[in-house]
Structure formats: C-alpha cells, structure tokens
TIROZA-225531 format. One record per residue: residue in three letters; chain; x, y, z of N, C-alpha, C in turn. Coordinates in steps of 0.02 Angstrom, whole numbers, plus 50000, padded with zeros to 5 digits. Each point is the difference from the previous one (the first is absolute). Layout:
<sites>
  res  chain   n_xx   n_yy   n_zz  ca_xx  ca_yy  ca_zz   c_xx   c_yy   c_zz
  ALA      A      X      Y      Z      X      Y      Z      X      Y      Z
...
</sites>
This chain:
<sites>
  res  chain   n_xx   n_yy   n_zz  ca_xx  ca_yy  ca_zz   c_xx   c_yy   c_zz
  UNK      A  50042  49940  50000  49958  50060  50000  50044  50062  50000
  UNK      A  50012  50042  49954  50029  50063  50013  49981  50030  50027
  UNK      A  50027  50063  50027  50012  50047  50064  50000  50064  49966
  UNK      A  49969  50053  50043  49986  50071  49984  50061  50008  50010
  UNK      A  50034  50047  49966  50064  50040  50024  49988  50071  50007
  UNK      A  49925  50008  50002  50007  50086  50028  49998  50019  50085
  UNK      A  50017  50051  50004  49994  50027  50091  49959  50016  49998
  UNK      A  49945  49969  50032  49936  50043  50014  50014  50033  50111
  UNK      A  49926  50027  49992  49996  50027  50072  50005  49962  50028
  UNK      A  50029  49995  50054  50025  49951  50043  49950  49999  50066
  UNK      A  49962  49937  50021  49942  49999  50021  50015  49998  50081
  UNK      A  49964  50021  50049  49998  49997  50072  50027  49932  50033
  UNK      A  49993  49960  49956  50042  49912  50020  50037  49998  49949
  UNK      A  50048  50054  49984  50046  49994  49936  50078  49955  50043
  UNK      A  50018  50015  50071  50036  49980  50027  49978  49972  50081
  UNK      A  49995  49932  49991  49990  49979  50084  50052  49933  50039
  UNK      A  50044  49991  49921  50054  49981  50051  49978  49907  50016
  UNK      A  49968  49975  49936  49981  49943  50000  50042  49949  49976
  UNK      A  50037  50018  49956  50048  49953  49971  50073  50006  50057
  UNK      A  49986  50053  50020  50066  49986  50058  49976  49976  50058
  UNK      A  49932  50005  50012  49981  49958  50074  50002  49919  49973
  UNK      A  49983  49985  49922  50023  49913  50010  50074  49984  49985
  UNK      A  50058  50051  49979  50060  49985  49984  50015  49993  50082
  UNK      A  49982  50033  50036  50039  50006  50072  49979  49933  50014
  UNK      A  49934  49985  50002  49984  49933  50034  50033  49948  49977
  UNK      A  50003  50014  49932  50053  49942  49981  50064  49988  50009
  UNK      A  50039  50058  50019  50057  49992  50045  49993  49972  50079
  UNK      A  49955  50037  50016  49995  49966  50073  49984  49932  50012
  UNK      A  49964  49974  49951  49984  49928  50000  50060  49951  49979
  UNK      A  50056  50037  49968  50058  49957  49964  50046  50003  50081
  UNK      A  49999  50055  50000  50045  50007  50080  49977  49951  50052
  UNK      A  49928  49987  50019  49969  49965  50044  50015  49936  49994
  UNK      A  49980  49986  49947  50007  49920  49975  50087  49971  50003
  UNK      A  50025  50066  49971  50070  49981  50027  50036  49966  50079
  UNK      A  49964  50044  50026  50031  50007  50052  49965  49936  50041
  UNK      A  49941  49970  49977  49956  49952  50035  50035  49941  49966
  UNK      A  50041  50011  49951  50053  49948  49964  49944  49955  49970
  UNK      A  49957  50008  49962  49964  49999  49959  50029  49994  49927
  UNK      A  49993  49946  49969  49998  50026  49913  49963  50021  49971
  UNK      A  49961  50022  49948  49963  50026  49949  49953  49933  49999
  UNK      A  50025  49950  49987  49975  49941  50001  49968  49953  50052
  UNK      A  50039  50000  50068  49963  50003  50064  49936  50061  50015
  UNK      A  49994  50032  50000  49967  50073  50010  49962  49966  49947
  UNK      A  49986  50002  49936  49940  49991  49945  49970  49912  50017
  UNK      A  50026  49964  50051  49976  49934  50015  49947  50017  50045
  UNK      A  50017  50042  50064  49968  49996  50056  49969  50045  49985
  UNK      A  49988  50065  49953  49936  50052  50010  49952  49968  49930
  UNK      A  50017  49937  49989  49950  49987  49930  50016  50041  49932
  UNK      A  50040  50027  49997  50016  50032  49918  50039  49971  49956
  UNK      A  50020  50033  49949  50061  49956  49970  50059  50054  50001
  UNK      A  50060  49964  49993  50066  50046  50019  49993  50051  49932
  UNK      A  49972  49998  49963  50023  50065  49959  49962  50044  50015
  UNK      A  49943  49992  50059  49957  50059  50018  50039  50032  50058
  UNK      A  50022  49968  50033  50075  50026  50041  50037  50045  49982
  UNK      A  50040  49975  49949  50050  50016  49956  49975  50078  49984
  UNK      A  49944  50002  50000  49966  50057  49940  49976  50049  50055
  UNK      A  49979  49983  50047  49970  50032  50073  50074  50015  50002
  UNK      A  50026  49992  50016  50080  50028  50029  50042  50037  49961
  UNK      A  49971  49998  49934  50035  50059  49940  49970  50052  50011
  UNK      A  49923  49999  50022  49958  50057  50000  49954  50004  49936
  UNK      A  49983  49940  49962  49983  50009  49940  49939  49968  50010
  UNK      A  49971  49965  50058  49917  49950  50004  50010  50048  50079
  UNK      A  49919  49998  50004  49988  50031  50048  49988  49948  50071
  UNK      A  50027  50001  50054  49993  49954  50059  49915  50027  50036
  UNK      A  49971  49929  49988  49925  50002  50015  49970  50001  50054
  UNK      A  49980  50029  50044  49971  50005  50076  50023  49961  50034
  UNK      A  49965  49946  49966  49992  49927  50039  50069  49962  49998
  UNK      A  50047  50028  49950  50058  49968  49998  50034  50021  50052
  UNK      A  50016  50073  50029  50033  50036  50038  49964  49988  50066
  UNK      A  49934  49965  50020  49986  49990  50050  50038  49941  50007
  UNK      A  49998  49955  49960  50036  49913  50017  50070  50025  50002
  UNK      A  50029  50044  49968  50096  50000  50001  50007  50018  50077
  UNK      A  49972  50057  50014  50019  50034  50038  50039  49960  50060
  UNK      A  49960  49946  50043  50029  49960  50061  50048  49954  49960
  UNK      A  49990  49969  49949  50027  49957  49956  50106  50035  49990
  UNK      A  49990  50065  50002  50067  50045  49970  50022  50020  50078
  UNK      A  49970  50000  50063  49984  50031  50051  50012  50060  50004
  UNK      A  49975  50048  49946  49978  50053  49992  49980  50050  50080
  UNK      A  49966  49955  50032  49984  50041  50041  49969  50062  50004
  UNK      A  49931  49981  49929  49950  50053  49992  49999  50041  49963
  UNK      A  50069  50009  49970  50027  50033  49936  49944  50022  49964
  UNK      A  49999  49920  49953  49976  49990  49957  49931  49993  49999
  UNK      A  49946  49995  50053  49959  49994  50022  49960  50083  50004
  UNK      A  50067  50027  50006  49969  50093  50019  49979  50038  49928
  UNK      A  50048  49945  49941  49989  50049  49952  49932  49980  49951
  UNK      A  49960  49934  50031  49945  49980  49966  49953  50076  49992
  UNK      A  49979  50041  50032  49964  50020  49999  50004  50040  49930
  UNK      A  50078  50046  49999  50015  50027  49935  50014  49977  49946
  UNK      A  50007  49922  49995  49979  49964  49944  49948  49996  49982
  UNK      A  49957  49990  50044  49907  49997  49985  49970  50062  49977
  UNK      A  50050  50051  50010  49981  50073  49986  50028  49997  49905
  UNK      A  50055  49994  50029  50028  50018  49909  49961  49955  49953
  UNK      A  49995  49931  50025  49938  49956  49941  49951  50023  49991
  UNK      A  49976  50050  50030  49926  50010  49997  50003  50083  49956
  UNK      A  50053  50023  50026  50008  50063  49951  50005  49985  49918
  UNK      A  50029  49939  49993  50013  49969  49934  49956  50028  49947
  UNK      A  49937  49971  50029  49941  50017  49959  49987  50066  49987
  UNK      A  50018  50067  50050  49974  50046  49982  50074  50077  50002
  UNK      A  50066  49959  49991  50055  50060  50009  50026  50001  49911
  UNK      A  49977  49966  49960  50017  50017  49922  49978  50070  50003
  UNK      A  50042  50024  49952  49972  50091  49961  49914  49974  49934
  UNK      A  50011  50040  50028  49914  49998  49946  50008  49993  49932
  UNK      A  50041  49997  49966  49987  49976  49911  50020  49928  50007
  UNK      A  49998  49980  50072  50045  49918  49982  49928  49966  50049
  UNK      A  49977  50035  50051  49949  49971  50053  49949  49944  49943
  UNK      A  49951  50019  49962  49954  49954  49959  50032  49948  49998
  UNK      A  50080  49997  49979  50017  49924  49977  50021  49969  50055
  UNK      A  50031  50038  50044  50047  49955  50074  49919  49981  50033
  UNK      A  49962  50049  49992  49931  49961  50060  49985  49936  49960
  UNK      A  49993  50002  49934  49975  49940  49949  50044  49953  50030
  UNK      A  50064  50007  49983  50063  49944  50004  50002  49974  50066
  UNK      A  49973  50046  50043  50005  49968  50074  49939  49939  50018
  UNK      A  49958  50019  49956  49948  49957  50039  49969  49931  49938
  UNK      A  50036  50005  49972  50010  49945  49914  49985  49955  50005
  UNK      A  49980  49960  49972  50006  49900  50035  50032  49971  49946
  UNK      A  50013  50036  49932  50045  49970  49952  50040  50071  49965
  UNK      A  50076  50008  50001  50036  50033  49966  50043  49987  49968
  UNK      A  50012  50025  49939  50057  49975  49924  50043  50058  49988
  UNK      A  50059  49991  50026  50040  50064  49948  50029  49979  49950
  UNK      A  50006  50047  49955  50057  49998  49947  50034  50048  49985
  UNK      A  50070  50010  50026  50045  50055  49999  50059  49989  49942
  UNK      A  50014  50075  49975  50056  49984  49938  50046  50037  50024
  UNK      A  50020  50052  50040  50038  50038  50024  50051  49994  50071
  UNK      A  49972  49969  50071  50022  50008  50042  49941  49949  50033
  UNK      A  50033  49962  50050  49969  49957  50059  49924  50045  50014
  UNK      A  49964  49933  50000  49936  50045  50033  50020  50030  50047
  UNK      A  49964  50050  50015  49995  50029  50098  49984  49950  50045
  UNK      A  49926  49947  49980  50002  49970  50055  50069  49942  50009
  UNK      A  50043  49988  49971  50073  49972  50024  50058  50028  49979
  UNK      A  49988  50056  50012  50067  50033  50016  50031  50011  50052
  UNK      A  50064  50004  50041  50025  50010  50055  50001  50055  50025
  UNK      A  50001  50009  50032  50021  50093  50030  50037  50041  49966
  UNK      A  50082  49967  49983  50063  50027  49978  49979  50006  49938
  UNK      A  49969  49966  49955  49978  49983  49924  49977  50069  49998
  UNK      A  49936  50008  50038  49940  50037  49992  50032  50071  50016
  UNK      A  50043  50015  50036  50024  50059  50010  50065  50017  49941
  UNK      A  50043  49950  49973  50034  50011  49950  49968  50050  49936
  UNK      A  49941  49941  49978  49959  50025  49955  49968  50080  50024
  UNK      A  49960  50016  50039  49986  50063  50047  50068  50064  49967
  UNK      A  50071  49971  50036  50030  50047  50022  50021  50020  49901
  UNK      A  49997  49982  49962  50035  50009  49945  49927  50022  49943
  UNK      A  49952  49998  50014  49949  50039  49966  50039  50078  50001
  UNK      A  49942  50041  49935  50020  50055  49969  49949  50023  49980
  UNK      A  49959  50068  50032  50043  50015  50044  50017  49956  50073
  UNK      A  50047  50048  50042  50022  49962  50040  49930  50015  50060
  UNK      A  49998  49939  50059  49956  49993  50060  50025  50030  50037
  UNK      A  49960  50040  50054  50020  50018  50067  50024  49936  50037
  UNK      A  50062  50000  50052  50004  49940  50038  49943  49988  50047
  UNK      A  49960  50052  50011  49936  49985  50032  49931  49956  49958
  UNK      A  49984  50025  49949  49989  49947  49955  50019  49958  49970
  UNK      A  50051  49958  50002  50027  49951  49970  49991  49947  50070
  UNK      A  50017  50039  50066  49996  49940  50031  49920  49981  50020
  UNK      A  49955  50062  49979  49942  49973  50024  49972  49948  49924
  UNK      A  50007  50021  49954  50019  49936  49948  49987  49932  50008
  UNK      A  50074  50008  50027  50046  49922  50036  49963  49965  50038
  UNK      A  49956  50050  50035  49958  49969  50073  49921  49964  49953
  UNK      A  49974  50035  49963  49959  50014  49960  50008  49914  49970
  UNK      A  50050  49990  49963  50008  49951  49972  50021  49943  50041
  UNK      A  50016  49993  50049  50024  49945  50033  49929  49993  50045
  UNK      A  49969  50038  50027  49926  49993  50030  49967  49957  49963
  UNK      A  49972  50001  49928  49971  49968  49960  50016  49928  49998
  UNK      A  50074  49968  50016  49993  49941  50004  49980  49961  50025
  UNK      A  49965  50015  50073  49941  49987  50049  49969  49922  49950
  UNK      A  49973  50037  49939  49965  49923  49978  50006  49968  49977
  UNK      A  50074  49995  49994  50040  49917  49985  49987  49977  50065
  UNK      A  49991  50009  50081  49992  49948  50045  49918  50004  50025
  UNK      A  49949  50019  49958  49937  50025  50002  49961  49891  50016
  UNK      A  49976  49993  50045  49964  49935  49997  49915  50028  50017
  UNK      A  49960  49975  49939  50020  49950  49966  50034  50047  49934
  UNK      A  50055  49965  49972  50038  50011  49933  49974  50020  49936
  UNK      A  50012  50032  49976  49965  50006  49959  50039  50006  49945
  UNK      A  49974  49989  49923  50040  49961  49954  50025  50053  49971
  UNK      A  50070  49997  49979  50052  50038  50006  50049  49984  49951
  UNK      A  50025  50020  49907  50027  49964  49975  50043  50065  49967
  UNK      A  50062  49996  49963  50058  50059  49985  50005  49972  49917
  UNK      A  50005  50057  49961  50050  49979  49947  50053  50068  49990
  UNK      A  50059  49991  49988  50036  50034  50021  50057  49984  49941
  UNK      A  49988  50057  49957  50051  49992  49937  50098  49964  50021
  UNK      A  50021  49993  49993  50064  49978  50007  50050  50054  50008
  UNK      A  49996  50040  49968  50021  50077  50001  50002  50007  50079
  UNK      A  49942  50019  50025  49970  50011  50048  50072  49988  50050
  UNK      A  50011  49924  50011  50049  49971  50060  50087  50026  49962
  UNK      A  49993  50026  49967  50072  49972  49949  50025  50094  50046
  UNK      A  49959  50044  49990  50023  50077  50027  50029  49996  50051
  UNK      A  50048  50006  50028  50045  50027  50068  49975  50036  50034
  UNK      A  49931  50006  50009  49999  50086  50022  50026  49975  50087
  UNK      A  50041  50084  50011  50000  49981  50064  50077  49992  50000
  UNK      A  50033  49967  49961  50069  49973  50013  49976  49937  50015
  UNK      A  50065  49946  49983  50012  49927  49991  49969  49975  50091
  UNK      A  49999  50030  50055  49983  49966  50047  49944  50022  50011
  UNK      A  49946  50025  49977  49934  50035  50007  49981  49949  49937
  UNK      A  50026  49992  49951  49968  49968  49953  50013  49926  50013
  UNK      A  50022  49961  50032  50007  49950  50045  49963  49955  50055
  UNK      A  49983  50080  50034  49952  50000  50034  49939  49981  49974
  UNK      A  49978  50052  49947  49926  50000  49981  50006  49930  49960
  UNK      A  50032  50002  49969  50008  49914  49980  49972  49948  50041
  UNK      A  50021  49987  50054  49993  49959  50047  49939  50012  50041
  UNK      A  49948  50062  49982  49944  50026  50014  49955  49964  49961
  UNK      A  50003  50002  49941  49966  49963  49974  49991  49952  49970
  UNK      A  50065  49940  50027  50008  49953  50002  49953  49976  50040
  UNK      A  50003  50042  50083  49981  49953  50042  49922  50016  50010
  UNK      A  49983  50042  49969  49918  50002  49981  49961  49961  49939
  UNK      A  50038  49976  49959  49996  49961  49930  49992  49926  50029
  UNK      A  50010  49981  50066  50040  49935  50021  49927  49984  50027
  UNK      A  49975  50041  50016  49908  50003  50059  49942  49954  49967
  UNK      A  49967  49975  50028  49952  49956  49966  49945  50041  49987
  UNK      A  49996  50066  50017  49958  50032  49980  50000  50039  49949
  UNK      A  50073  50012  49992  50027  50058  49922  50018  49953  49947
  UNK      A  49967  50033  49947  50040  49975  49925  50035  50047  49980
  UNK      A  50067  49996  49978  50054  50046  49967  50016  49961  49943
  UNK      A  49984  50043  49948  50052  49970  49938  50034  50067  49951
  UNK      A  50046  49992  49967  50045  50036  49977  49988  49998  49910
  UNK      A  49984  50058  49984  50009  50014  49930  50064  49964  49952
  UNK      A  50040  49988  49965  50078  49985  49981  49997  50057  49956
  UNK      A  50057  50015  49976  50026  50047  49968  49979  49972  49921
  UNK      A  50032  49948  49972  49993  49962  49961  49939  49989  49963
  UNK      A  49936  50035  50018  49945  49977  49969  50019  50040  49933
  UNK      A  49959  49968  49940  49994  50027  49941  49941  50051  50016
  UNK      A  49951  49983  50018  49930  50021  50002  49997  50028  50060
  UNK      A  49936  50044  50004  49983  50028  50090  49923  50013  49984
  UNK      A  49974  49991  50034  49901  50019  50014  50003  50059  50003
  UNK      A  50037  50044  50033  49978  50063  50024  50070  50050  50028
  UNK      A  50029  50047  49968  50063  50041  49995  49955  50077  50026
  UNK      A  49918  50016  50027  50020  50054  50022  50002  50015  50077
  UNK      A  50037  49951  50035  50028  50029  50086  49950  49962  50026
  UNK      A  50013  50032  50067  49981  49950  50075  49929  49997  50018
  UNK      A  49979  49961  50010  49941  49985  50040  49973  49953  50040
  UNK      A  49943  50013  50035  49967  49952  50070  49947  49982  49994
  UNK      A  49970  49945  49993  49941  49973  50025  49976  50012  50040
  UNK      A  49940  50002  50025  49992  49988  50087  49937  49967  50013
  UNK      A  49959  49983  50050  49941  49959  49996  49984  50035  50085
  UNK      A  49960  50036  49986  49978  50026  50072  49948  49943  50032
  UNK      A  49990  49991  50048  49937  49932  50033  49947  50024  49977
  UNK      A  49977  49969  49978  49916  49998  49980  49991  50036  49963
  UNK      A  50051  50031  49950  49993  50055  49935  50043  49971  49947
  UNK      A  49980  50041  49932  50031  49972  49938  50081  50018  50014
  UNK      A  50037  49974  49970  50056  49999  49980  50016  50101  49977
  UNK      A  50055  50033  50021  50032  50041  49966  50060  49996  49989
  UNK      A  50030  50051  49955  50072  50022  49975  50017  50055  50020
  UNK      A  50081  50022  50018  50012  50057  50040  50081  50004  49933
  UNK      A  49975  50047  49985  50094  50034  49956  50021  50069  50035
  UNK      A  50062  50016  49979  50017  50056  50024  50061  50017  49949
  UNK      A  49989  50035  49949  50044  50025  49959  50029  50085  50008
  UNK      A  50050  50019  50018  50043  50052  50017  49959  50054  50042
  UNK      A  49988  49953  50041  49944  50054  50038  49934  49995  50023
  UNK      A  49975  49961  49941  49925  50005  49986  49967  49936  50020
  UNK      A  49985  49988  50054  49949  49931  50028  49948  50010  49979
  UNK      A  49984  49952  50006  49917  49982  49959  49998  49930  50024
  UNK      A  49948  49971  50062  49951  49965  50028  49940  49977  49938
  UNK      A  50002  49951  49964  49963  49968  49932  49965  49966  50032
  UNK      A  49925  50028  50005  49928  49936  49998  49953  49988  49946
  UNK      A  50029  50025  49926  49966  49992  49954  49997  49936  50001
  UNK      A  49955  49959  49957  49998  49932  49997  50027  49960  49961
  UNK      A  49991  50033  49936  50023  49969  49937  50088  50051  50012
  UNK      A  50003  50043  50025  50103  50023  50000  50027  49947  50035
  UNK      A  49970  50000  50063  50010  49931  50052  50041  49941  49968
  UNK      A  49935  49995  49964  50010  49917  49968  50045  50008  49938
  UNK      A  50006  50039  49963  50054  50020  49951  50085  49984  50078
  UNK      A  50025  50029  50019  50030  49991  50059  50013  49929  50021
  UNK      A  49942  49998  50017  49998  49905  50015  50040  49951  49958
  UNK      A  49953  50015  49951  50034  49957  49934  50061  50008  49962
  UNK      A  50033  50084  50028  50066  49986  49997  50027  49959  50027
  UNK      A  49996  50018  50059  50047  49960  50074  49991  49919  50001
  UNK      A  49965  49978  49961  49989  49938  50014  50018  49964  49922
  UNK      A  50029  50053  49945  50054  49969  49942  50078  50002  50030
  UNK      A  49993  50045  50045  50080  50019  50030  50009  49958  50041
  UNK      A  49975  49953  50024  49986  49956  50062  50048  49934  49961
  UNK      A  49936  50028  49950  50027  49901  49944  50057  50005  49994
  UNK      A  50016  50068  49951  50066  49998  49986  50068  50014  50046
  UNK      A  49980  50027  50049  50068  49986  50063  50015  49928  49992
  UNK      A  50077  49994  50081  50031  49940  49996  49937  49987  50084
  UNK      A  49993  49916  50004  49950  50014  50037  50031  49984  50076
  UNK      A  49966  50014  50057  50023  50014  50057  50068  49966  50025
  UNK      A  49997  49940  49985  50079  49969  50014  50017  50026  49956
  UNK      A  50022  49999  49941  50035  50047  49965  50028  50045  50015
  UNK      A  49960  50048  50007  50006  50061  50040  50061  49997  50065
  UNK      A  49980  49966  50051  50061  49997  50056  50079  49967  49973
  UNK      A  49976  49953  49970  50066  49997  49963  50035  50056  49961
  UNK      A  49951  50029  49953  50044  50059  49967  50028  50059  50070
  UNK      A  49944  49995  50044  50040  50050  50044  50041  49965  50044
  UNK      A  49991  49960  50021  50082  49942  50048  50067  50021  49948
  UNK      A  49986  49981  49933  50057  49999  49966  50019  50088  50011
  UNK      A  49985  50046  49973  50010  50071  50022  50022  49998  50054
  UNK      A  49989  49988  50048  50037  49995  50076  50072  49961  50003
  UNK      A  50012  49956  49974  50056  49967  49990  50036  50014  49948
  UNK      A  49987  50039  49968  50051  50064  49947  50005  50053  50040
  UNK      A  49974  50030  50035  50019  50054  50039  50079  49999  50054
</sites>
C-alpha cells in the first residue's frame, strides 16, 4: 500500500510516545528474562507463545499483550514492573482505533475491524509488517522532509496497527508482495535484515498467506500500484488505494470486484506460499 508523503496538520495525538512505550518494554523484558536466566525459548514454553513472538516483543516490533505481561511479570520476577505498565498498554490499543490523522481514519477504522484482508504492495513492505526502524527509515527520507515530531508519531501510527495480526478470532489475512519490494535496502543492510526476518516470521503463521511476485514474469495482471482488499463483518467487501497523496476508501461494487479479480490473477501468478519463504530464507542467507 503506498504512503502519503505530504505534511499535513499534525493532529492533537500527533505525538504520544507509543512506539517508544513498546520499544522500552521490550528492553525491559530482554533484561528481565535475562537476568531470570531464561532463554527466548524457555520464556516462549512457559507463557504459551512461540519464540519468535519473544524475539519480536523484545525488538519492540509486536506489541506485549496484557495478559502476557500479567503471566511474565512473577515468571521474570519483575516485581510488578511489568504488571504496572498493563494499564498503558490497554490505553495505547485502544487509542489505535482512534489516534490516525483523518485522511487515513476511514481505512485504519475499516482495517481494524476486517475479518478478511489482502494486500498487494509494489513499492515498500506493507505498514502492517513493517518494523519500527524500516518505518522510520522510509519516514525520515521523504521529500519534502517530516518534522521529527511527525515522523515519530508516524512510526507509532504504524506499528499500532499491527494489533491485528494477534486479533482472535483471526481473521483471514493474505500478502502479495512484488519481489522488488524485499530486494530494497531501505534502512541500510541491518534494518533490511531485520525487516526481512519480519516477514519471514509472519509468512510462517497459520493464519497468514505470503507469496512473492518474481521478477522474471513475462506477463503481469495489473502494473498500476498498490492495493487492499478488505471485508468488514457483515458488509460487502472494499478496496482502499492511496496514490501520492490521494486515498480513496472503494465501496463501489462492480470497482470492488474489478480489484478482486485482479488480486486473485496475481495470486495465481505469484510463487506460492512455500515458495515464497524459500525465496525469502534464500535472501537471508545471501545477506
């Protein structure tokens, strides 16, 4: 999905300091676990997760869930720590829904409450799996240039939204993602590493389908840019684009389905989900 690159007014929740209240937690939880001599792997046995939700909680890049930080807490012997900061987690999730700037609100309220979503991006990692560092790379090098006050409310902006990759019940959730897309550095070689391994380990989920465009096709369905499906509960299906600026939230019926029937020739013609992790494993082991 492309990204506005203009500065607009910067809204009353333009900065609240959300993406640094889960980077901190995620240090404190790497420190804790340390020190409780814990592995990544012990720690994801006994709180029920899997170690790359660890892994990812402790980068600062998945958000640590109420209920998770209530079980770590005695578990790390925290000693309440972690227990104190539930409340401002429950705060920032709930802002999710309503701290976007207003030319983006229609689609983040749509996207938040979805029961089936499809991207197809040609430019840059969706938002919803991008990392922090990714998401601020991209941010800091737009033109014109961002206030550092808006860029990091951005950052926060976009890492909030990933809320519904751990949304139960799940809801169906599938990527196509030109090849281009993973091949860009943005960021520098250890940011692009990173995000690599971002969406590796979201591609890996029994709930996500990821597959990868190849470079190599002769043919393509559809060369003009990014777009989203979405399936709100108990409503028809829409499309959300955003070309240099300009969003547009699609509930026509028949544009819809024009849309549809792209995404679902681009589907065929990708490499299909194993595929996919393989082409990105191998990228990781050239790096």
């Amino acid at each position: 999905m492309a990204v506005n690159t203009e500065e607009r007014p910067e809204q009353p929740s333009e900065v609240d300091g959300t993406a640094h209240l889960f980077n901190a937690l995620g240090k404190i939880i790497r420190i804790l676990r340390r020190r409780a001599g814990l592995s990544q792997t012990a720690m994801a046995s006994i709180t029920h997760v899997s170690e790359d939700l660890i892994s990812a909680i402790e980068r600062g890049v998945r958000v640590p869930q109420p209920d998770f930080l209530i079980l770590a807490d005695p578990l790390l012997n925290a000693d309440g720590i972690l227990i104190a900061a539930v409340t401002d987690v429950r705060a920032a999730l709930a802002r999710a829904r309503v701290r976007h700037p207003g030319w983006f609100q229609s689609f983040a309220k749509t996207e938040a409450a979805a029961v089936a979503l499809h991207y197809y991006e040609v430019q840059a990692v969706p938002g919803i799996l991008q990392t922090a560092a990714y998401a601020r790379s991209l941010f800091e090098h737009r033109r014109p240039l961002l206030s550092e006050a808006i860029i990091e409310k951005r950052v926060s902006d976009r890492i909030s939204r990933q809320v519904l990759l751990d949304r139960w019940p799940t809801p169906t959730i599938s990527f196509v993602l030109e090849a281009a897309v993973l091949l860009r550095p943005f960021g520098g070689p250890e940011i692009h590493r990173e995000q690599l391994l971002r969406v590796l380990d979201v591609a890996q989920r029994r709930s996500v389908e990821l597959q990868i465009m190849p470079l190599d096709k002769a043919e393509h369905p559809y060369l003009g840019g990014s777009f989203t499906l979405l399936t709100p509960k108990g409503q028809r299906e829409v499309a959300y684009t955003e070309i240099y600026g300009h969003a547009r939230l699609i509930t026509d019926h028949d544009e819809v389905r024009t849309y549809a029937e792209r995404y679902g020739i681009i589907r065929a013609q990708a490499l299909t989900p194993q595929e996919s992790l393989v082409f990105i494993e191998k990228m990781l082991g050239e790096l």
